[in-house]
RODO-2510 file (C-alpha; in nm, 4 decimals, decimal comma):
residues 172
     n   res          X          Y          Z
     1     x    -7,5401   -22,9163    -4,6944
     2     x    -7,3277   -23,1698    -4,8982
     3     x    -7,4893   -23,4676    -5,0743
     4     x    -7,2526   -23,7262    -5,1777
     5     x    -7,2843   -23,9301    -5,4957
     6     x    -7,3340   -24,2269    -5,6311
     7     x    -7,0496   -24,5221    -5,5163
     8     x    -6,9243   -24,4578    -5,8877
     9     x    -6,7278   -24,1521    -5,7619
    10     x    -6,7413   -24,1912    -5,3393
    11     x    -6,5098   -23,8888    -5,3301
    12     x    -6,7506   -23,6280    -5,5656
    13     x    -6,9815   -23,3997    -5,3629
    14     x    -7,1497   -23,1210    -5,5300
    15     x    -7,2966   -22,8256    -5,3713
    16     x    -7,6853   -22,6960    -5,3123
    17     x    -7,7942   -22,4015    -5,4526
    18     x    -8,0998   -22,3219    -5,2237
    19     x    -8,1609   -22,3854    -4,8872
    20     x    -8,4919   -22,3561    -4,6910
    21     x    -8,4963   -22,4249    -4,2892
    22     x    -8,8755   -22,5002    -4,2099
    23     x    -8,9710   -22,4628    -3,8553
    24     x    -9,2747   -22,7026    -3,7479
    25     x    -9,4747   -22,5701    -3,4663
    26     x    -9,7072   -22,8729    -3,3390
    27     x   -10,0876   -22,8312    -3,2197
    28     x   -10,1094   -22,7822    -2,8588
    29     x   -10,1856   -23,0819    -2,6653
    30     x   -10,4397   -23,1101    -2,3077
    31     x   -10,5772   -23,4127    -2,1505
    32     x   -10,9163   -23,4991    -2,2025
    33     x   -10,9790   -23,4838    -1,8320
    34     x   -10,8219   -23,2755    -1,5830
    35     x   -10,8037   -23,2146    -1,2222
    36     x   -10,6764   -22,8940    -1,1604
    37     x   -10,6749   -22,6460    -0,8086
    38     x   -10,8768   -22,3335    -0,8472
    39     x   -10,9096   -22,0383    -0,6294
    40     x   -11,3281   -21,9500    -0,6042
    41     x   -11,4768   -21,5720    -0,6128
    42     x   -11,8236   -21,6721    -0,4855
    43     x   -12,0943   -21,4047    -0,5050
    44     x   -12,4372   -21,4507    -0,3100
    45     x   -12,6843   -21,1597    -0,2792
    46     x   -12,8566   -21,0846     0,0579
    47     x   -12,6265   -21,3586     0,2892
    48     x   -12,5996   -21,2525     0,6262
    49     x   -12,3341   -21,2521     0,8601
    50     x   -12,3258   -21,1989     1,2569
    51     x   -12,1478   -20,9572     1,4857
    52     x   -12,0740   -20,9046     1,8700
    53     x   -12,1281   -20,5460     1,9145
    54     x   -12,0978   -20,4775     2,3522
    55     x   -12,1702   -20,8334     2,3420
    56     x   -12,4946   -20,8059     2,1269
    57     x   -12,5573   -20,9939     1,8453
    58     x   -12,6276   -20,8128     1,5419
    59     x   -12,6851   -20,9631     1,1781
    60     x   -12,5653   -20,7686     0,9113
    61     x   -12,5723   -20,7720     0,5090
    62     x   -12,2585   -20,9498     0,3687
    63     x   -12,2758   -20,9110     0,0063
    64     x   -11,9391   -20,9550    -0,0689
    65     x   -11,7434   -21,1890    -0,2606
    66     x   -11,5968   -21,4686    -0,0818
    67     x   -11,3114   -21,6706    -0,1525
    68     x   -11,2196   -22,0036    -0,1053
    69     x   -10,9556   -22,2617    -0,2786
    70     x   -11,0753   -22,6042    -0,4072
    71     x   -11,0391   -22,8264    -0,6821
    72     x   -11,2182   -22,8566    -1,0129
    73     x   -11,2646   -23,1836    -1,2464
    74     x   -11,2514   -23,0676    -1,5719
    75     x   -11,3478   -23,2038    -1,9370
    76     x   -11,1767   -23,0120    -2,2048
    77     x   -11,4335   -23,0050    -2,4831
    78     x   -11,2939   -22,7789    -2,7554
    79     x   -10,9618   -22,6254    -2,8493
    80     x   -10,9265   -22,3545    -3,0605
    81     x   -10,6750   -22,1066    -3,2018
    82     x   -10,3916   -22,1178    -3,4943
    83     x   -10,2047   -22,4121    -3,3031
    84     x   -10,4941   -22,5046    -3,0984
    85     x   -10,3730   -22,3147    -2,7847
    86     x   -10,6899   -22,1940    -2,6467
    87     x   -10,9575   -22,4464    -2,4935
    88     x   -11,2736   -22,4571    -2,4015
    89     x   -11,3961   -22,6851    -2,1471
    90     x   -11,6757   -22,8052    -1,8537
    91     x   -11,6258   -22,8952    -1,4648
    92     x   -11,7442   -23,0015    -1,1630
    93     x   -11,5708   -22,8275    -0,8769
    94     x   -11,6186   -22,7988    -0,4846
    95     x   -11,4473   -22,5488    -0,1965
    96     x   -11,2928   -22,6077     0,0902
    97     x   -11,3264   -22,3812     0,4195
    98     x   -11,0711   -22,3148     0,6593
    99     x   -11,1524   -22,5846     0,8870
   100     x   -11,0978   -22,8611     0,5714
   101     x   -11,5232   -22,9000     0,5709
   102     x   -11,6707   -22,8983     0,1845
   103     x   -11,7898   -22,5663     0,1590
   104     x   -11,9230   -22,5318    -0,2131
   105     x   -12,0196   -22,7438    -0,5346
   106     x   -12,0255   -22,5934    -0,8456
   107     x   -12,0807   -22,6757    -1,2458
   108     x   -11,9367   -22,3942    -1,4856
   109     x   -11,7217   -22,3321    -1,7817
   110     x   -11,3700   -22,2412    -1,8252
   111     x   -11,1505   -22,0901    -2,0948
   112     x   -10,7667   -22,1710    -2,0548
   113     x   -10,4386   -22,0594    -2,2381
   114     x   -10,2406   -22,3423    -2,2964
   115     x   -10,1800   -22,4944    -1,9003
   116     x   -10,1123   -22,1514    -1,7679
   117     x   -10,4339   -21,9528    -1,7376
   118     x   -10,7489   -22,0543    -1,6797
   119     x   -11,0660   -21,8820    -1,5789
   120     x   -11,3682   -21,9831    -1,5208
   121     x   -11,7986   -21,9316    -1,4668
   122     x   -12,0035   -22,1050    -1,2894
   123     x   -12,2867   -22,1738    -1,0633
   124     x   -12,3360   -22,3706    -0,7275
   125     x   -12,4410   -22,4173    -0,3882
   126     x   -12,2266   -22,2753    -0,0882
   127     x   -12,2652   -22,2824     0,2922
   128     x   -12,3453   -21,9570     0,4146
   129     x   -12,5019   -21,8442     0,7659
   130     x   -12,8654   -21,9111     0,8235
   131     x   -12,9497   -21,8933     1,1808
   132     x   -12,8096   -21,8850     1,5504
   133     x   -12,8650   -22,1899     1,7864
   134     x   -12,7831   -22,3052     2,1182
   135     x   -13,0067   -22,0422     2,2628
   136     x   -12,8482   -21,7280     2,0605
   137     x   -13,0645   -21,4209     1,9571
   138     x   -12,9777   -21,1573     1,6859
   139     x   -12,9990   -20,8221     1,9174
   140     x   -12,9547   -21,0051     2,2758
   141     x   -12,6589   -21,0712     2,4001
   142     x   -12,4569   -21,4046     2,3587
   143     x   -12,5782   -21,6624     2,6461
   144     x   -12,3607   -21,7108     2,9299
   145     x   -12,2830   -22,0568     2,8696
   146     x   -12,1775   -21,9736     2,5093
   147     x   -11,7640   -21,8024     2,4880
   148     x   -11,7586   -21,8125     2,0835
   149     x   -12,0506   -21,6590     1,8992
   150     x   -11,9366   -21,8780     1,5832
   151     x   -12,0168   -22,1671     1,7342
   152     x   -12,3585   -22,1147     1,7568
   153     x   -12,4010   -21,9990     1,3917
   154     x   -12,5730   -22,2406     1,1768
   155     x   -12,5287   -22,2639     0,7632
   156     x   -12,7223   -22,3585     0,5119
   157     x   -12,6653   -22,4287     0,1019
   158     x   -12,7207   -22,1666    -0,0560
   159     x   -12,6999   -22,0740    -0,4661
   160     x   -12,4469   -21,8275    -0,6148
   161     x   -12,2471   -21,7347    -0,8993
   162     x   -11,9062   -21,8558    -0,9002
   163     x   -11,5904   -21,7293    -1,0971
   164     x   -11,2690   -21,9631    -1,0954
   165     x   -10,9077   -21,8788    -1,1374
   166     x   -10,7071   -22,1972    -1,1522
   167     x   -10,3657   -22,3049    -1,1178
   168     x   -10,3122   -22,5604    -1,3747
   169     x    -9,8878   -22,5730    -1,2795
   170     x    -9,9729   -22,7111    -0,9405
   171     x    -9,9697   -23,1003    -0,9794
   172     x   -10,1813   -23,3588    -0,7450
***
């Protein structure tokens, strides 16, 4: 480092004893409001599904976790950590079956790191399978004028717990 002086003596430069080299690391910055993908672990107790079995209907338990991608407004409420990395913040979020029909709506907390990680807990309503129509029995076999047994199943809303991974580098 070399300071000149004064315009008395343009040529003179002197020399600095100490040097110090600070490195500023700024507060991490997130919108206010965010709409971000999120993959959905849904978790129901006592949700049925239905079978062919010889061409017999059965119900059976389905009690596991199912998953389904959607999207998730979110309002970052708090942020927390030595440079403010961490966040805390509330959403409103809805799933999407296969088909492209709204499948859930949910309200739950998330916890992110920075814009790469961000999980989530929540709860909602989801449609799950409530019934057969169209003439369809559980233990009789699938009507004759019926080829697909899931078009005869009928869903309902249903509540469950939600967890939410999202995916905060995908952009809309």
């Amino acid at each position: 480092l070399i300071i000149k002086k004064n315009d008395s003596q343009p040529n003179g430069a002197r020399e600095t004893l100490d040097e110090e080299i600070a490195v500023i690391l700024p507060f991490y910055e997130r919108k206010r409001l965010q709409l971000v993908p999120v993959g959905n672990f849904v978790f129901q107790s006592k949700r049925q599904a239905f079978t062919l079995e010889n061409g017999v209907v059965r119900s059976v338990a389905d009690d596991d976790a199912k998953f389904e991608f959607g999207t998730m407004l979110l309002c970052n409420i708090h942020s927390f950590g030595e440079y403010r990395e961490y966040g805390l913040g509330i959403g409103l979020g809805y799933s999407l079956q296969p088909g492209g029909k709204s499948s859930s709506f949910l309200l739950g907390a998330s916890v992110s790191f920075k814009d790469i990680f961000r999980v989530g807990f929540g709860y909602g309503y989801t449609l799950s399978p409530a019934g057969l129509t169209g003439g369809a029995k559980v233990d009789a076999p699938l009507p004759a004028n019926i080829s697909n047994l899931g078009d005869v199943v009928e869903y309902k809303r249903r509540s469950g717990f939600v967890i939410s991974i999202a995916l905060p580098g995908i952009k809309f």
